[in-house]
N, C-alpha and C positions, 0 to 999 in steps of 0.2 A: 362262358364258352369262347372258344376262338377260332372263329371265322375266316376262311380265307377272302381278302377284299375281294370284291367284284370287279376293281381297276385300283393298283395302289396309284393314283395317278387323279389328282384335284385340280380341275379346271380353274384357270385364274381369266380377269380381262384381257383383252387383246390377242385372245388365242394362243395365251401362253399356260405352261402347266408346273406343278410341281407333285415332285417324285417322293414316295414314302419311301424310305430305303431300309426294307425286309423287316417293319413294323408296324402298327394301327390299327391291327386287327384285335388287340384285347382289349376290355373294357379300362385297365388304365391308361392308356396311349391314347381310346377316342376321347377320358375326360380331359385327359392333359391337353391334347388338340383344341377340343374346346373352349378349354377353360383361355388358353396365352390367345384364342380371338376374343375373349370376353362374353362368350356366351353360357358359362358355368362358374359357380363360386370355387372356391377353394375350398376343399373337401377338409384336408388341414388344416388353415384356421378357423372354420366353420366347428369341425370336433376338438381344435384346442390340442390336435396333437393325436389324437386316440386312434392309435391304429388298428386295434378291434374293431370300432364302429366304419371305422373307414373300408376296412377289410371286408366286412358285410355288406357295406352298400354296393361293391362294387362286383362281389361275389350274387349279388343277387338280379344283375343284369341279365336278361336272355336276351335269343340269338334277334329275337324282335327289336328290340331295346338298342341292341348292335346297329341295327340295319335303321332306326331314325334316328339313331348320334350320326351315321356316317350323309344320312340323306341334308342331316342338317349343318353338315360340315361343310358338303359340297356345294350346298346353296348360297351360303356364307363367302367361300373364298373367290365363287364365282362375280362378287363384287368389287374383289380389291384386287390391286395390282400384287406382282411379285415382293418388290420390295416394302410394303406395308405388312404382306402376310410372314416374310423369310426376317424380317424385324421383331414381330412379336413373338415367335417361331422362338428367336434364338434368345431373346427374355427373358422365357422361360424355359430354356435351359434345352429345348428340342434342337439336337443337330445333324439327325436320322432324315435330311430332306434335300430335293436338289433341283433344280432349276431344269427344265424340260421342255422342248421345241418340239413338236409330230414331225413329220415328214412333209408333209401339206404346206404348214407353217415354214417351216424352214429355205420351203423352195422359192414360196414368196417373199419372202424376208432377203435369200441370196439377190435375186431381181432387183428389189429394194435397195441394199448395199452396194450393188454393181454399177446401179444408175450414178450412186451417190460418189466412187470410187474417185472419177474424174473430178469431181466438186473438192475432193480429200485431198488431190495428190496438187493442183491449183495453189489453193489454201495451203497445202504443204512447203511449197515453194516460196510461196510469197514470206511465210512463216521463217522459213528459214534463213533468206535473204535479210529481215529484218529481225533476225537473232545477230547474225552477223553485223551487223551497224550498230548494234547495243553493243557487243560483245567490246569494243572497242571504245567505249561508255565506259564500261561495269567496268576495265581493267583499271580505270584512271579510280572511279571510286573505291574498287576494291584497296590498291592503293591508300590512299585520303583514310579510308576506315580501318586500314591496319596500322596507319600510325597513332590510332586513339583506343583499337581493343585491348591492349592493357592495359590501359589505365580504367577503362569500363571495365574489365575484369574485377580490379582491384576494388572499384570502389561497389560492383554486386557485390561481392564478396566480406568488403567492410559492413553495408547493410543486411547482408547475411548474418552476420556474427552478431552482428549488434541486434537484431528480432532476436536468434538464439538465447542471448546475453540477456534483453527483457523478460522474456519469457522464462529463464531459472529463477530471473530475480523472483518475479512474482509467486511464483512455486515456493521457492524458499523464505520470502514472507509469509506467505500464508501459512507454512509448514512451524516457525516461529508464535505465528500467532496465535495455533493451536494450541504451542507449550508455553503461552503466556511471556513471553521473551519478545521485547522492545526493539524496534528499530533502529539503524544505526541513521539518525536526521542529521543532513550537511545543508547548511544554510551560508547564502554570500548575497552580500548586500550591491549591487553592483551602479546606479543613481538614480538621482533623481532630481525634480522638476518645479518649479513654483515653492522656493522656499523663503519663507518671509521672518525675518527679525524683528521685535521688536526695538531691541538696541542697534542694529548695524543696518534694517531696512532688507535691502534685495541681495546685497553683497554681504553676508555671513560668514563666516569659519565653520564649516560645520561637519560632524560627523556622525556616522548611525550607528547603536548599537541595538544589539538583537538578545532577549533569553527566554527560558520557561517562564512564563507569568510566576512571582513569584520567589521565583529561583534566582538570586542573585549572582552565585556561583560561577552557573551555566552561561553567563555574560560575554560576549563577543563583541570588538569594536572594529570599526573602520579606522584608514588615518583620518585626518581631518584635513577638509580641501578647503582652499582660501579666497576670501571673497568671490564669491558664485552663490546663484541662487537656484543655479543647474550642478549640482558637483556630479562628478564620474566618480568612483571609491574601488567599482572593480577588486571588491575583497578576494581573497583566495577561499575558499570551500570550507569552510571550518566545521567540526563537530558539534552538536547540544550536546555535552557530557549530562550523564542522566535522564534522557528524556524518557518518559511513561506514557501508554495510551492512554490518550485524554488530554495530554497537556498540549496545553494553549502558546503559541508564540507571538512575543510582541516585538514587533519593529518602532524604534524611535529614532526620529532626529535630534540632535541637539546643536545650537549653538556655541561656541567655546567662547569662554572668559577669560582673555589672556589676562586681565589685570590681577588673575589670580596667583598669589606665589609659590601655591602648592601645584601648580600648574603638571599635570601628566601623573598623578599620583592619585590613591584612592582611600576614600579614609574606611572603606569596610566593614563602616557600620549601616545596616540596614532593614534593620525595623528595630522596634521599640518592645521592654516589657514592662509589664506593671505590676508590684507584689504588696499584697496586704498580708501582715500575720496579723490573725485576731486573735488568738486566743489558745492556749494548753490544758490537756486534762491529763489529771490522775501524773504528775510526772513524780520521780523516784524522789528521795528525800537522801540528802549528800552531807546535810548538816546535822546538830542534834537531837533536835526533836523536844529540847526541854523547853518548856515557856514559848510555845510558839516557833523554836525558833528549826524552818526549813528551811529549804534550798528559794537561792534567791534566784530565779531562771530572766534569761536573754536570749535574745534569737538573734543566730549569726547568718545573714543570706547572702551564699554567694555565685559568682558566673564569670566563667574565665579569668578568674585572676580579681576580677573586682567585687567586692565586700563589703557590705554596710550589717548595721545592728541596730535592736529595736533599744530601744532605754530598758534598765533593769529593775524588776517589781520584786519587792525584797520580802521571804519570809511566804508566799502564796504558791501550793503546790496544782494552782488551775488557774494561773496569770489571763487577764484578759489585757490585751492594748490598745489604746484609744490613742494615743500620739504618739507619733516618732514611728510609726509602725509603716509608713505607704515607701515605698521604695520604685525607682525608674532606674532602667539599664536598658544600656543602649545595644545591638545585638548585630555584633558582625557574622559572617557567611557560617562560621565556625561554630558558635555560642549554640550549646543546646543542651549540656548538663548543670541544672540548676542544685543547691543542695543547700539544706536547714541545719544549723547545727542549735539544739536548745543545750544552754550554758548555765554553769551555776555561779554564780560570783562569789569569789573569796578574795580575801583580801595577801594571802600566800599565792594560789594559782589555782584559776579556775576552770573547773574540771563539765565535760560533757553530761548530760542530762540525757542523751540521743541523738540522732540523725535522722535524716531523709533525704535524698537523690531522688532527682527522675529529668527523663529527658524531654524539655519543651517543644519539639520539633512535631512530638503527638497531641500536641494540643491545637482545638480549632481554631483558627487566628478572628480576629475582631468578635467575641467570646468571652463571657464574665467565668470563669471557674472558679467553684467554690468548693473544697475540698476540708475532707478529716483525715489526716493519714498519722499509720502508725509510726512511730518514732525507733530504728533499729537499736539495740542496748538501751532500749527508755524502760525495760519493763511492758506496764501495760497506759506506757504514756501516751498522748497522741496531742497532732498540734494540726487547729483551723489556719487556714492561707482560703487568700483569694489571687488568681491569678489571668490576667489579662495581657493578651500578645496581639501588639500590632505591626500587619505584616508592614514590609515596606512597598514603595511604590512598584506596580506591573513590570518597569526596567527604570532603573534609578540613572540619573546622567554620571557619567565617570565622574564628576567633581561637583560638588553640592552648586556651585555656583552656575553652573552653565544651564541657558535656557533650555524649555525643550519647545521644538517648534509645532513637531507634530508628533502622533504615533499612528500605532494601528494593529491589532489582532490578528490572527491566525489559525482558525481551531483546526483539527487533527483530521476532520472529516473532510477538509480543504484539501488539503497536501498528501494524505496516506491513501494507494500503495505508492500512486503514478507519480507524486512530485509535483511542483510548480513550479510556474514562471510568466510573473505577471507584474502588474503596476498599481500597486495598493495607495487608497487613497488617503489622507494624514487626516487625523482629528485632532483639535486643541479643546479642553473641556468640554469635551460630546457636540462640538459642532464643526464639520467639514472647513478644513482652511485652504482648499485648492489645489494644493500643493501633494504629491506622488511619489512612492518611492519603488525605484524597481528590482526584486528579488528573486531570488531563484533558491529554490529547497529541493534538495536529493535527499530519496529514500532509500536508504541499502539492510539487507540483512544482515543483521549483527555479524561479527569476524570476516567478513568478506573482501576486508582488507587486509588479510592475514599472508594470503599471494601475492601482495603485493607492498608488502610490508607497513601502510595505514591506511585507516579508512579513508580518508581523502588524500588528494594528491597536493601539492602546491599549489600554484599562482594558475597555474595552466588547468584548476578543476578537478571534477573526480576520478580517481583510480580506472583505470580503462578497463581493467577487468573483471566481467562479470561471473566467471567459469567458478565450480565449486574444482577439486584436484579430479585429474579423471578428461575435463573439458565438461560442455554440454551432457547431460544424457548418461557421465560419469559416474561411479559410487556416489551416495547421496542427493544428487538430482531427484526432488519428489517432483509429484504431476499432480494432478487434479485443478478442481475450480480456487477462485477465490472469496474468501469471507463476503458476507454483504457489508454494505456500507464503507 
């Protein structure tokens, strides 16, 4: 039903009212009333939406029902002032209401005001007087402050760009690491503190180099700063070429050896492998076969260019070798196609028995493998190896000769998305030698330095550009959160 009110007009304190304006009489207007003072739930999230049920409840209000929502409306607002009630009023979205004086009130209230007039226009005066004595203040500061708002412009604006510029980055890593695509990691080694020699004492030569644990390749150096046990090196930003999530970065100091005369050169050997052949089966037969007489086999092992051979067992088509068979090569950055060749000995030219290649780079370092593989063109021959790779040292010193003073780690859960910049402390055989070095690692998404022609910039740090084409918010700017950890 809908009722006409008995007064649209809801008494507030202090003798002031508020006016319904040409609504309040239907059962949805008194619960909305209600409800933004807090005296009804929400009929909506209550039904979760269901405006059948909500339509019935409201439908099934009589004029009774009417007449104690409005008794208790009016009991309600009789307690609060206008701006508490015209506040929660407008909350909830009610703006059918207005502010209302009686006649009674009003005349008192004029009295009121008229007393006060003379107390206004006083104060007005006084006010104004000492507007005037500032004003002549303000123009000097105004002044003083316009000769620095732009340059405070420029640099909001530089902090502007630069929040925008973190905030793609992050989007666009994460959006990366979705599709499994690696970071672009800029690493600079920039000094450090407390560096002790055992040859030179506090005054050193010394310089830092930084790679993927492991990763020889990915090796980056400083110059080398001279006697200091504080060196500055302020490297330029350089890239880890191939870095993976997960991998580990080690920072080293090292001592230089001038007495060295390879001095500034690198010998790029750096780790070790170890090769046994034991033993061939079933291999093809190259000679006659009469009176014994088969293929005499040898095993040729080689790895970039260098080549050793087992001794040759004469006449045996399932040779085992007990000596001359252990083999050491030494494995620069490069080295990773190792290959068998089983040979038959003639005394004109001796001819292949089969092959085997593979790439050591897949095998687990510090690792006995012991393997049977087939031999290619061997037939149904096959040949035993054992094979052992050890890695080289975490970050090897540019020249075998130079000490190293200290190091120190870095795992990925450090430095990825935000970056570092911190002062890591050195260890020499697992125990703290005092001595700090301080570095800074930038994180960027892959090609992001494609705007700007490289991932990093020179001497001056990284690429200033964070924008994908477009700017901020451009084609390809994703959003959302980022990865945990």
């Amino acid at each position: 039903p809908r009722l006409p009110l008995a007064s649209p007009l809801l008494p507030l304190k202090e003798g002031r009212f508020v006016r319904l304006l040409g609504r309040g009489q239907s059962p949805h207007d008194a619960w909305m009333l209600l409800q933004a003072l807090g005296l009804r739930e929400s009929l909506w999230d209550k039904y979760k939406g269901d405006l059948g049920r909500i339509r019935k409840i409201l439908q099934g209000l009589s004029a009774e029902d009417l007449r104690g929502l409005r008794e208790e409306l009016v009991e309600c607002t009789k307690q609060q002032g206008y701006e508490q009630v015209a506040d929660r009023f407008q909350r909830a979205g009610i703006d059918w209401f207005a502010e209302e004086v009686r006649p009674v009130d009003a005349e008192a209230l004029h009295k009121q005001r008229a007393e006060k007039l003379d107390e206004i226009r006083a104060a007005h005066a006084d006010a104004v007087e000492l507007a005037l004595q500032q004003a002549s203040h303000c123009w000097e500061l105004e002044k003083s402050v316009h000769a620095t708002a732009e340059d405070q412009q420029a640099e909001l604006q530089r902090i502007h760009s630069e929040e925008q510029g973190k905030r793609w980055t992050l989007a666009e890593l994460q959006r990366q690491w979705h599709h499994g695509i690696p970071p672009d990691v800029g690493v600079s080694m920039e000094h450090a503190s407390g560096l002790l020699s055992a040859v030179k004492g506090d005054m050193p030569d010394t310089y830092c180099a930084c790679q993927i644990s492991n990763r020889h390749e990915s090796r980056v150096l400083t110059h080398v700063e001279h006697g200091t046990h504080a060196p500055t090196w302020k490297s330029p930003m350089a890239s880890m070429p191939g870095y993976r999530y997960g991998d580990t970065l080690v920072f080293a100091v090292f001592a230089k050896d001038h007495d060295d005369a390879a001095d500034g050169t690198d010998t790029g050997k750096t780790g070790d492998l170890h090769v046994t052949v034991c033993c061939a089966h079933n291999l093809k037969n190259l000679d006659t076969g009469i009176l014994g007489d088969v293929s005499d086999p040898y095993v040729v092992v080689k790895i970039a260019g260098e080549e050793q051979r087992t001794p040759t067992i004469n006449d045996n088509l399932d040779p085992v070798w007990t000596e001359g068979n252990q083999f050491h090569f030494r494995l620069g950055t490069e080295d990773r196609n190792l290959s068998f060749n089983v040979m038959n000995h003639n005394y004109i030219k001796d001819v292949s028995l089969g092959t085997f290649e593979m790439d050591i780079s897949q095998l687990a370092p510090e690792q006995r493998h012991h393997m049977q593989v087939p031999l290619i063109d061997g037939e149904n021959g096959t040949l035993e190896i054992d094979l052992f790779v050890k890695p080289p040292p975490p970050c090897a010193p540019h020249h075998a000769l130079d000490q190293l003073i200290g190091e120190t780690t870095v795992e990925t859960g450090r430095f990825y998305p935000h970056g570092l910049r911190d002062d890591l402390p050195l260890v020499l055989n697992n125990r703290p030698t005092g001595a700090m070095v301080h570095v800074v690692i930038h994180v960027r998404p892959q090609d992001m330095g494609a705007a700007c022609g490289s991932s990093y910039g020179g001497a001056g740090g990284p690429c200033g550009s964070f924008y994908p084409p477009g700017g901020p918010g451009g084609p390809g700017s994703p959003g959302g959160g980022f990865p945990p950890g």
